[in-house]
C-alpha positions, -999 to +999 in steps of 0.1 A: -235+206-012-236+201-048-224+217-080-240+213-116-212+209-143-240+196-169-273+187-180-272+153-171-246+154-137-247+171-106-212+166-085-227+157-049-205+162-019-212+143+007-201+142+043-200+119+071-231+107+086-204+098+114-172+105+119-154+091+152-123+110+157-092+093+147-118+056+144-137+059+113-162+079+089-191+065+075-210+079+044-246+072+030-254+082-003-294+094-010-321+061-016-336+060-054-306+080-069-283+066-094-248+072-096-217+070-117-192+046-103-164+076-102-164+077-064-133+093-050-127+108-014-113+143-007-093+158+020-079+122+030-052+130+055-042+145+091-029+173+110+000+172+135+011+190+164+047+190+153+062+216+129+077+200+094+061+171+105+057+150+066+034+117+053+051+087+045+070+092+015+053+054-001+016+057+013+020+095+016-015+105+037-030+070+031-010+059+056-042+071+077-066+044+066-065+007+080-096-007+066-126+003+041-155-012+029-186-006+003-215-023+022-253-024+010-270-027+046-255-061+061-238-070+027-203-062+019-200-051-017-160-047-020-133-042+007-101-036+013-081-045+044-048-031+055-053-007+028-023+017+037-001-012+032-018-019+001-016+018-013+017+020-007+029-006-031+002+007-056+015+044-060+047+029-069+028+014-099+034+031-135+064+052-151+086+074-126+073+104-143+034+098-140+042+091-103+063+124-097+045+148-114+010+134-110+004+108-081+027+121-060+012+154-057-020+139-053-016+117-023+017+135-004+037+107-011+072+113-023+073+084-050+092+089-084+130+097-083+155+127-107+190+120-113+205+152-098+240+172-120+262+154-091+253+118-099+230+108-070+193+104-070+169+124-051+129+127-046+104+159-051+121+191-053+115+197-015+105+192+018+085+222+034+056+221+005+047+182+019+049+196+057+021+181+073-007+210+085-001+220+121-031+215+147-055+224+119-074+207+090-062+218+055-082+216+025-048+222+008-023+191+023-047+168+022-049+139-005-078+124-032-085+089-030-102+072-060-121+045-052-117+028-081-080+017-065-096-001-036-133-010-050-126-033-079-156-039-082-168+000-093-145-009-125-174-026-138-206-013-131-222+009-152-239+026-121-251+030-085-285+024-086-299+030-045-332+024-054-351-008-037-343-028-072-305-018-067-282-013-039-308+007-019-283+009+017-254+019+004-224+032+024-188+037+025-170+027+060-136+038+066-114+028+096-084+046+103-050+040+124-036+074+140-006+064+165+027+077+135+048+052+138+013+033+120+007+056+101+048+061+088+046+097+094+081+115+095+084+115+136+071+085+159+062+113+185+043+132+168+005+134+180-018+129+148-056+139+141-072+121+114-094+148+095-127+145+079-127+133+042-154+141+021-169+119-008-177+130-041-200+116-065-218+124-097-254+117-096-270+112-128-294+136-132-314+130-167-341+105-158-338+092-192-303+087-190-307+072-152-334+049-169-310+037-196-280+026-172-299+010-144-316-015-172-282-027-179-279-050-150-262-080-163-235-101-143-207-089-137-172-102-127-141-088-111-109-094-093-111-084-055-082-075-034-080-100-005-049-109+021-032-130+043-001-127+063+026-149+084+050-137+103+088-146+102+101-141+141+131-121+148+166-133+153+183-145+180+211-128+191+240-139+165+274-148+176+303-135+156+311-118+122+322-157+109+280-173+118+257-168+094+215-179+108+196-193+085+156-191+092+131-204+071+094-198+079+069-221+065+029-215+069-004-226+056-024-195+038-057-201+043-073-172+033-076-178-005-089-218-002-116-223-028-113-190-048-094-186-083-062-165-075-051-141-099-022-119-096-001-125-060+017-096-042+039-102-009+057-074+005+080-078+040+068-047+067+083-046+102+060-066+129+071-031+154+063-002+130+088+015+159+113-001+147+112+016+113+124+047+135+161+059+152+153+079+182+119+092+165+129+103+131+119+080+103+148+062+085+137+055+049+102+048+043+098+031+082+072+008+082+063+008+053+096-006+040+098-041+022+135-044+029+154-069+008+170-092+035+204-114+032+202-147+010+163-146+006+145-179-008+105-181-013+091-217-026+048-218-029+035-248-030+000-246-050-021-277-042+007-296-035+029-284-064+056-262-062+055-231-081+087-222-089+111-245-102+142-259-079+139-266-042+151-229-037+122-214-057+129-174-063+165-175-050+177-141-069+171-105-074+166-106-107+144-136-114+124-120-081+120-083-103+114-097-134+084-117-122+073-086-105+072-068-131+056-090-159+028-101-128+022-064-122+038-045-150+061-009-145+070-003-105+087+027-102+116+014-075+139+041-069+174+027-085+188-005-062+155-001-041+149-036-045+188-044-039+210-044-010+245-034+005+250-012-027+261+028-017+286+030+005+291+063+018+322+061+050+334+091+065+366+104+066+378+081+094+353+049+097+345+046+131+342+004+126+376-005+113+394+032+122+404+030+079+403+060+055+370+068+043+356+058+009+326+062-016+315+044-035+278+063-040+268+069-074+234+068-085+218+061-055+198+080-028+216+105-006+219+092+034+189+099+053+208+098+089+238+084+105+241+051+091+268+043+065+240+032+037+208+054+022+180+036+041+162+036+010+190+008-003+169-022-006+136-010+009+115-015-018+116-053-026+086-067-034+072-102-047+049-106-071+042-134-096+004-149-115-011-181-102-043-183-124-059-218-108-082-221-079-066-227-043-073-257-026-043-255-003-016-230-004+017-233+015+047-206+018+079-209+029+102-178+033+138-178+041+165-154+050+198-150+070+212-131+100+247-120+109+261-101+135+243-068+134+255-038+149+219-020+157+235+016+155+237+008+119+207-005+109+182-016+139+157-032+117+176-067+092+176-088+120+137-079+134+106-096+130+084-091+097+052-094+086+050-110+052+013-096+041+002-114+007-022-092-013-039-111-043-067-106-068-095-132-064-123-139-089-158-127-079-193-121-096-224-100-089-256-122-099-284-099-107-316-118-101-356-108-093-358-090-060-326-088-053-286-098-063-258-127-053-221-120-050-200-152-050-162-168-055-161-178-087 
């Protein structure tokens, strides 16, 4: 199917040559065609067999996809892995409004925060227009993908040539992850089917026009999304109110040796996406949450240098948000999102020291179940800082605390995380006779 909206473009629309339920789609675009880079995926989401079943209010219906690639035959262009856990942190980036009124609606997430007349904060004006479609596809709560997010590489080209001199195999490969509790969905019971996107592309049309952009083929350079993870175990079981467990975790990252490293992002999700979940219902943003843990440290050591200064590295929240945001520029966090044990809300008789209630809740999110605390409190706390060298060894080590938890309260400060490290690393496409090279810079 295709639509004309020009003399020199047709919009193509272009569905899966395969498409394994709930696994992955693939798409090939037509041999000797050129197109413009603006690739973006439609209808990116699932159905559910749950009423009021909703996305995951950070990834919204990217929660869906795992992994996706460009290829050209055997040759991978540009990819992206764990690029749910990526997305998520990337439709927080820009002003609060952009992201309510614009991305948000775009991708189901719920990202973006109003001040309500009472003094608290709150997100999208409802609930039941994000219900997930039930045991049908929807053409209507579905999300749009641009490609652009996850294909640096597309930023820079001036087109898609698939002709023999160009990238004449082309395809887009998506993987998906469908169990919810993956995928962050509003219920951990709830039985998800991963729909069929559909890719559209303009294809230049004007063989003059065509002719023009596929003689500029000079080299061209770009920063690629690439990751790494470690894993910081969970606690053992801590003694008394009085102990306080210190664990630092320490690790090697190979995955960026010999490449210049640009712009660094770590974020901390829960190694048991279940237990982002309190007898099924989501509490917070589940596991997609980047929780800020008790007393946290984080020293790099860059070729056998330390980054930060001190032998305690980033040991504060603000040092830790300002680096974020000059590294990455404007996060929209949803106020103390990136602090902790701020927004007490106790009932009338607390049930932990039998005292009068108290409150002490303005400005922050509403409760989202039992627990004494918004979940959302400190469950957007990222890192992010700008190394700018080339990695011949990098080195890690992350530390926080445990006390005595009481797991009806929150199950999840005292579990095992997955620290994934997202960076941007240098690479160039090499246009030469017959053919191209794409190497680390």
């Amino acid at each position: 199917m295709s639509g004309n909206y020009s003399t020199n473009l047709k919009t193509m629309y272009i569905e899966p040559s395969t498409h394994v339920r709930n696994q992955m789609s693939t798409f090939r675009l037509d041999k000797n065609s050129v197109y413009l880079p603006s690739m973006r995926l439609v209808n990116v989401g699932f159905f559910s067999d749950n009423d009021a079943e909703q996305p995951n209010a950070l990834c919204g219906y990217y929660g869906c996809i795992k992994n996706i690639r460009l290829m050209d035959g055997a040759r991978t262009l540009s990819q992206l892995r764990e690029a749910n856990r990526w997305l998520s942190f990337s439709n927080q980036l820009g002003s609060n409004q952009n992201n309510l009124c614009v991305k948000s609606p775009m991708n189901g997430s719920q990202n973006g925060a109003v001040l309500r007349s009472d003094g608290r904060v709150d997100f999208i004006k409802g609930t039941t227009d994000r219900d997930i479609s039930k045991n049908v596809a929807s053409e209507i709560k579905t999300s749009t993908l641009d490609l652009l997010k996850v294909f640096p590489i597309l930023n820079n080209l001036s087109c898609i040539d698939t002709s023999q001199q160009g990238f004449s195999q082309l395809r887009i490969e998506v993987e998906y992850v469908h169990a919810a509790a993956s995928v962050g969905s509003s219920n951990s019971g709830a039985v998800l089917v991963i729909q069929e996107p559909t890719l559209v592309c303009d294809m230049v049309i004007n063989e003059k026009l065509a002719d023009k952009l596929k003689s500029d083929r000079a080299a061209i350079s770009w920063d690629e999304l690439e990751n790494d993870v470690l894993t910081a175990p969970a606690a053992a079981a801590v003694a008394d109110d009085a102990t306080r467990v210190i664990q630092p975790t320490t690790a090697v990252i190979n995955g960026f040796d010999n490449k210049v490293v640009g712009r660094v992002l770590m974020m901390k999700h829960l190694s048991d996406p279940a237990l982002g979940y309190d007898s099924g219902a989501i509490m917070g943003y589940g596991p997609y949450q980047s929780r800020n843990y008790h007393f946290e440290k984080l020293q790099v050591r860059l070729n056998g240098t330390n980054v930060f200064p001190g032998a305690n590295g980033i040991d504060h929240d603000g040092y830790k948000n300002m680096l974020l945001w000059s590294s990455w520029g404007d996060v929209s966090i949803a106020p103390y999102g990136a602090a902790a044990g701020v927004g007490d809300q106790i009932p009338t008789v607390d049930i932990r020291t039998s005292a009068a209630g108290a409150f002490n809740n303005s400005g922050v999110p509403p409760l989202t179940s039992a627990n004494f605390q918004s979940d959302k409190v400190g469950a957007q706390d990222y890192y992010g800082f700008s190394l700018e060298q080339r990695v011949n060894q990098l080195s890690v080590t992350y530390e926080r605390s445990f006390f005595k938890n009481d797991a009806a309260f929150f199950p999840d400060v005292n579990a095992a995380v997955n620290v994934h490290i997202f960076a941007e690393v240098r690479k160039s496409l090499v246009f030469r006779k017959g053919g191209y090279d794409i190497i680390y810079a």
